[in-house]
C-alpha positions in Angstrom: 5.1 -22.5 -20.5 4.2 -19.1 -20.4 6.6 -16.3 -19.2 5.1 -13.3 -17.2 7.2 -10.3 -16.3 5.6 -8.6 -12.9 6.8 -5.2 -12.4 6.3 -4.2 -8.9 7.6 -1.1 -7.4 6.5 -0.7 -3.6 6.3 -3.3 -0.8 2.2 -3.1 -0.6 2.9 -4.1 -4.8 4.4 -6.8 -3.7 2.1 -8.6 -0.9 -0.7 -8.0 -3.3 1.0 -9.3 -6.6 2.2 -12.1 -4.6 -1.2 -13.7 -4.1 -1.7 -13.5 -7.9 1.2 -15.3 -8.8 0.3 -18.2 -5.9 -3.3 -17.8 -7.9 -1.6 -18.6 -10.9 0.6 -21.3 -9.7 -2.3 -23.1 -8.3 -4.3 -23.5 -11.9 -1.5 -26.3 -12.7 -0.5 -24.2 -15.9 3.2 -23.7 -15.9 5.0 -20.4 -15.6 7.7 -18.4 -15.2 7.7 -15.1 -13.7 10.5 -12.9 -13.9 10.7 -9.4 -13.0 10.9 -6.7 -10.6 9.3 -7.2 -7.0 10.3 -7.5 -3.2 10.3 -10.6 -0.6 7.3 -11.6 -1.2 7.2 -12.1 -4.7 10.1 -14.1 -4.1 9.4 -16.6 -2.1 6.6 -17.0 -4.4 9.6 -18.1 -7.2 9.7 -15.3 -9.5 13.0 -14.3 -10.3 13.6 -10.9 -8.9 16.2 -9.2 -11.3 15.5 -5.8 -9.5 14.5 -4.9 -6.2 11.2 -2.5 -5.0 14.6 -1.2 -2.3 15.8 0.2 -5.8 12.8 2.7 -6.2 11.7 4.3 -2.8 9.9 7.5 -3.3 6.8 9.7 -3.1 5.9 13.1 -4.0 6.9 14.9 -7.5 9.8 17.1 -5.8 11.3 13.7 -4.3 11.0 12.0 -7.9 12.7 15.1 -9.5 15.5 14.5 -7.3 15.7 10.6 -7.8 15.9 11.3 -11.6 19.3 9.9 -12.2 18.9 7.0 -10.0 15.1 6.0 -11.7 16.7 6.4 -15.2 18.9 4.1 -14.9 16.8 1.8 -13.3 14.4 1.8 -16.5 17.7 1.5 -19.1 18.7 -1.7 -17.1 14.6 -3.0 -17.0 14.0 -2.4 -20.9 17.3 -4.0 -21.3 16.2 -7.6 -19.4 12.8 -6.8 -21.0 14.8 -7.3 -24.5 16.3 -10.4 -23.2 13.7 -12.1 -21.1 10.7 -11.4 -24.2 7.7 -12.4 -21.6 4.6 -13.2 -23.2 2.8 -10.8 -20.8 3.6 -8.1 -18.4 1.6 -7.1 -15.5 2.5 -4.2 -13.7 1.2 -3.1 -10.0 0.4 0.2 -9.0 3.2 2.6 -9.0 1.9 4.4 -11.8 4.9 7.6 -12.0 7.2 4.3 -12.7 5.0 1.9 -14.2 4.3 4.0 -17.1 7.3 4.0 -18.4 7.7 0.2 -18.2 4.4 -0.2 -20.0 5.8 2.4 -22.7 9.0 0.4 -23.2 6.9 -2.7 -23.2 4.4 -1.9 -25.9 7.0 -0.6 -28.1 8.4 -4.2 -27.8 4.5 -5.7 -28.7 4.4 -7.2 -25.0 1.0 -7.0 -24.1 0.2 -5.2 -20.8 -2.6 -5.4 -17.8 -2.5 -3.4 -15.2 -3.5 -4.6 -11.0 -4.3 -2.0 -9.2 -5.1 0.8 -11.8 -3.6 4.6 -11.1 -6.6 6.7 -9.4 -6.9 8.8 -12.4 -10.7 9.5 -11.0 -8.7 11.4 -8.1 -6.5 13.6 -10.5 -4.6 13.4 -13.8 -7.6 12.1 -15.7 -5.6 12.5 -18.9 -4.0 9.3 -18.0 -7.3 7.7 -19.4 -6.1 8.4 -22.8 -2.7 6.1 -22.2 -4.6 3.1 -20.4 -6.7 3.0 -23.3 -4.0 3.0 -25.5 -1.1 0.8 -24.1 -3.5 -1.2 -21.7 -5.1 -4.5 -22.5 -7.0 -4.8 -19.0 -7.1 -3.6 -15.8 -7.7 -5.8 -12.8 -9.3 -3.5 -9.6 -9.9 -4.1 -6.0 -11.7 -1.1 -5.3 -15.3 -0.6 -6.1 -16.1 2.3 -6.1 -13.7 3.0 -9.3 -15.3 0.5 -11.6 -17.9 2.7 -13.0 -15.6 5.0 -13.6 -13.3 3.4 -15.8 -16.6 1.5 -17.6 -17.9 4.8 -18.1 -14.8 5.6 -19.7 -14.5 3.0 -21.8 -11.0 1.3 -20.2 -11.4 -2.4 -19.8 -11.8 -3.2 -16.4 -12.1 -6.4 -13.9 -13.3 -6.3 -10.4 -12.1 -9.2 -8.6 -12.1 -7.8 -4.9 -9.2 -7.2 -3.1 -6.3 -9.6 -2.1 -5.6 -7.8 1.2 -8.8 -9.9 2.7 -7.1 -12.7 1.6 -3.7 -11.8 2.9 -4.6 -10.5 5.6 -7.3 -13.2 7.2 -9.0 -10.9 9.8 -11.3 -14.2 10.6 -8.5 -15.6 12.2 -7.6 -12.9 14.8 -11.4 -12.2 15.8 -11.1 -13.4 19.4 -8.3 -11.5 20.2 -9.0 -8.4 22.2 -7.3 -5.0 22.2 -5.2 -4.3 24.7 -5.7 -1.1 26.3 -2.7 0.9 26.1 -0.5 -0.7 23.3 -0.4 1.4 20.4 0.7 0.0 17.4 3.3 2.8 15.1 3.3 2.3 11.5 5.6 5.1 10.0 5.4 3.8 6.2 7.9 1.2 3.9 9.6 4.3 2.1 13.3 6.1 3.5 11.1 9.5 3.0 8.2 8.2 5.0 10.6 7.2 7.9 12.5 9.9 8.3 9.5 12.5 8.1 7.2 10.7 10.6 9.0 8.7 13.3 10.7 11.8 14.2 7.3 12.7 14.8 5.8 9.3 16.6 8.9 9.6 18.9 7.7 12.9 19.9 4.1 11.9 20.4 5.4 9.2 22.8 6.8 12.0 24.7 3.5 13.7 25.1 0.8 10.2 25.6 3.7 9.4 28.1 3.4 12.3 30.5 -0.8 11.3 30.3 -0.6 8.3 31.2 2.4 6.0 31.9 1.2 2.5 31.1 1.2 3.3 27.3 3.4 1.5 24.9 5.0 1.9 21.8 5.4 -0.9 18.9 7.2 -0.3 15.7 5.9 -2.5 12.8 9.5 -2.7 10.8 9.4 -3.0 7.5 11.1 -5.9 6.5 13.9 -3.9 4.2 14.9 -1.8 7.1 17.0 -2.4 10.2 16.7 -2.1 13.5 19.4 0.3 14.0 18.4 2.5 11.2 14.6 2.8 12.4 16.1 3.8 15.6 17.9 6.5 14.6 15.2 8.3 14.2 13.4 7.3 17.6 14.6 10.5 19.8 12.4 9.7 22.7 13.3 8.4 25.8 10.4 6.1 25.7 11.2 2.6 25.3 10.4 1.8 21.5 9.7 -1.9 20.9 10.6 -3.6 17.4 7.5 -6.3 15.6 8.6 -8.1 13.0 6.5 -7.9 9.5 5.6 -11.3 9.6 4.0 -10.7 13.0 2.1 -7.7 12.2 -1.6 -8.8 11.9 -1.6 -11.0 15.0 -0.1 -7.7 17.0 -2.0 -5.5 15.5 -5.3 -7.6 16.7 -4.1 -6.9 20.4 -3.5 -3.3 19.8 -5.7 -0.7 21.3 -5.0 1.6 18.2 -2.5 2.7 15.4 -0.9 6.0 13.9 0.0 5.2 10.7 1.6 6.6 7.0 -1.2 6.8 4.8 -1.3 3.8 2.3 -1.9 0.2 2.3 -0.8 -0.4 5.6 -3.8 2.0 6.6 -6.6 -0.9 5.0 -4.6 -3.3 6.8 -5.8 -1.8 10.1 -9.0 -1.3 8.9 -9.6 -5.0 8.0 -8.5 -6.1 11.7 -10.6 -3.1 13.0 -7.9 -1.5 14.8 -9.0 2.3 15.2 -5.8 4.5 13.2 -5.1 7.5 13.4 -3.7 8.7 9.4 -0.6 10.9 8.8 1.7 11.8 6.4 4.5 14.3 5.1 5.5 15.4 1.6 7.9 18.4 0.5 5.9 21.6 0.6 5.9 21.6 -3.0 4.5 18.2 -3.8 1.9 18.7 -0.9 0.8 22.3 -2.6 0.3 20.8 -6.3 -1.2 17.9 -4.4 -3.9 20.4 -2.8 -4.5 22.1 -6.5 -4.9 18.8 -8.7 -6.3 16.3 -6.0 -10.0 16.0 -6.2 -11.2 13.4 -3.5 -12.2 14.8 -0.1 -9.9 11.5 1.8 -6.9 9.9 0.7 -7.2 6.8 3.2 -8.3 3.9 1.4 -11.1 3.1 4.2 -12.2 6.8 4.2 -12.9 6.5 0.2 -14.5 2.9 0.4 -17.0 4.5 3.2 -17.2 7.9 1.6 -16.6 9.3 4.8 -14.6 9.8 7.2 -13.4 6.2 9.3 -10.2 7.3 10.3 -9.0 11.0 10.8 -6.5 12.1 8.2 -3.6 14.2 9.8 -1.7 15.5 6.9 0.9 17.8 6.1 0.9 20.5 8.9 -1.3 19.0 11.0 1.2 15.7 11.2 2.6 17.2 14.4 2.9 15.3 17.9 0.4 17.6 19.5 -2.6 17.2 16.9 -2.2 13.1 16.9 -1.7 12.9 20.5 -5.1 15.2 20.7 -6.7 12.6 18.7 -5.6 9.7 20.9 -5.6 10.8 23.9 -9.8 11.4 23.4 -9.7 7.9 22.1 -8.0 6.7 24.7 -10.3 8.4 27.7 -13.8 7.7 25.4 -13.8 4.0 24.6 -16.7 4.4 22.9 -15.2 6.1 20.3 -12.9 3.7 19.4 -15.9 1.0 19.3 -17.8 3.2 16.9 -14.8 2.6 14.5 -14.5 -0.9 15.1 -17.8 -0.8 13.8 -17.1 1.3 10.8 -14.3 -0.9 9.8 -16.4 -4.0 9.7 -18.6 -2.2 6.6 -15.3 -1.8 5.3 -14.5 -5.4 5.2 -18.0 -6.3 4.3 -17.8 -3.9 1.5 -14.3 -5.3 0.0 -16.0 -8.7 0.0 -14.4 -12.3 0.4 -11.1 -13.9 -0.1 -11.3 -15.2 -3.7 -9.8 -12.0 -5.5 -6.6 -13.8 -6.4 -8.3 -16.6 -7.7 -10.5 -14.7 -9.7 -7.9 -12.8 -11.5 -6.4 -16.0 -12.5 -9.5 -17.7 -13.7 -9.7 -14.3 -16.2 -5.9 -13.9 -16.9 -5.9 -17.6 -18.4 -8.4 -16.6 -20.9 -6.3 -13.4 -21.5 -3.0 -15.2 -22.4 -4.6 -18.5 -24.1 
């Protein structure tokens, strides 16, 4: 039996790496995983020993002030690392965090492959250095980045990406949008919440005095509350609660989303459901952001298209008045909103089938033989 550590560090890690382990699973070679992850990977049997609720941030400023807390986390991990000695260790994403695991682990000789590489073609190519160093392989689900890391001589896989498989657009084709149900999706992070739905309550305000038949559906993550999500709902506007495990049927029925930039954002793309793309960071991490970045989108569809899908409202322009702007036109110009339907189908077409799980498993039994 082989043991595999997964070190996850976000919810979107988790969906993802969960549909490599049931890859794995299904081979009929015996595991056991162990490691850090969410639900998800869970109910998929790994043993857990540290939660994704345990690392929750974004931006450099917010990691500088999470210091203590991470720290510890990473004593504790190398510690069960010690203990556990897996035979492998796959870390996903999370790159700030994952890092150091990989840096702990190679120091024990654990060899290391990487899902979901850092996007050191964006910014901090130097990074390139340490995957070819510390890295056996990395497995991507982008393809645009492949040459890139080929051209840099870093082992890389493309197996596609395990969102078409989790998400199974196919199945949700006849639904149709409902005109007037907009779908909010303010991110899986305490930072992301409190930042944005401030922000989407105040945007209800606004879309609410156009036109009174709109309503407004929280996507709740499935580590927060009810009760917590609300406290940061300071509209008037009835806000209604969907549960995670909901999501992609609702979304089907939605006539469009505003949404945190991230995985969630590819989500919508794959059921075609038009999004409108925001996000907030600390002035600081946004400025070093704007110097170092390199990429003219940071929406996975945007980058996949290499152009612009979905608009990206960042930074100052994630205000109520500049999203409800954007709406609002969708809203009165239908045929706006079919133009990105459209768009989002090359998306899908360009990600490719549903076998990106099992193809990383066909190549990580090699890897581990």
């Amino acid at each position: 039996m082989s043991k595999i550590w997964i070190n996850c560090g976000e919810l979107s890690g988790d969906i993802q790496s969960a549909e490599l382990v049931k890859a794995l699973r299904e081979t009929g070679r015996e595991f056991d995983f162990v490691g850090m992850g969410g639900e998800h990977l869970k109910n998929q049997g790994v043993r857990t020993l540290f939660h994704i609720n345990e690392l929750s941030v974004m931006g450099i400023s917010e990691v500088l002030e999470a210091l203590p807390k991470i720290l510890n986390l990473l004593g504790r991990i190398k510690q069960a690392l010690a203990a556990e000695k897996p035979d492998a260790l796959i870390v996903t994403d999370a790159p700030d965090f994952n890092f150091r695991i990989i840096k702990i682990a190679r120091a024990m000789g654990i060899p290391v492959y990487y899902f979901i590489p850092p996007k050191v073609w964006a910014w901090r190519k130097y990074r390139l250095d340490f995957l070819k160093k510390n890295v056996r392989k990395i497995y991507s689900i982008l393809p645009f980045e492949v040459d890139f890391y080929k051209q840099n001589n870093v082992p890389v896989e493309y197996i596609g990406n395990p969102l078409v498989q989790v998400v199974q657009a196919e199945k949700y084709r006849d639904i149709r949008p409902q005109t007037g149900k907009i779908a909010l999706m303010p991110g899986s992070r305490k930072k992301e919440v409190s930042s944005l739905l401030p922000v989407f309550s105040e945007l209800a305000d606004i879309m609410i005095k156009n036109d009174p038949n709109f309503s407004f559906h929280l996507i709740q993550a499935p580590h927060f509350d009810e009760e917590y999500l609300r406290s940061f709902w300071k509209s008037s506007v009835p806000l209604h609660m969907v549960k995670a495990d909901m999501r992609y049927e609702f979304l089907a029925g939605c006539e469009f989303a505003v949404a945190a930039s991230g995985t969630a954002v590819l989500e919508t793309a794959l059921l075609a459901l038009p999004t409108a793309v925001t996000y907030k960071v600390k002035p600081f991490s946004y400025l070093l952001g704007r110097l170092f970045v390199h990429v003219p989108f940071v929406s996975l569809p945007n980058l996949i298209l290499g152009k612009e899908l979905f608009p990206e409202l960042l930074q100052d322009k994630a205000n109520a008045r500049a999203l409800a702007e954007t709406v609002l036109t969708w809203h009165r110009h239908p045929q706006m909103l079919r133009e990105i339907r459209k768009g989002c189908f090359l998306v899908r077409e360009k990600l490719g089938d549903d076998k990106s799980a099992r193809r990383f498993a066909e190549d990580f039994l090699k890897e581990i033989v």
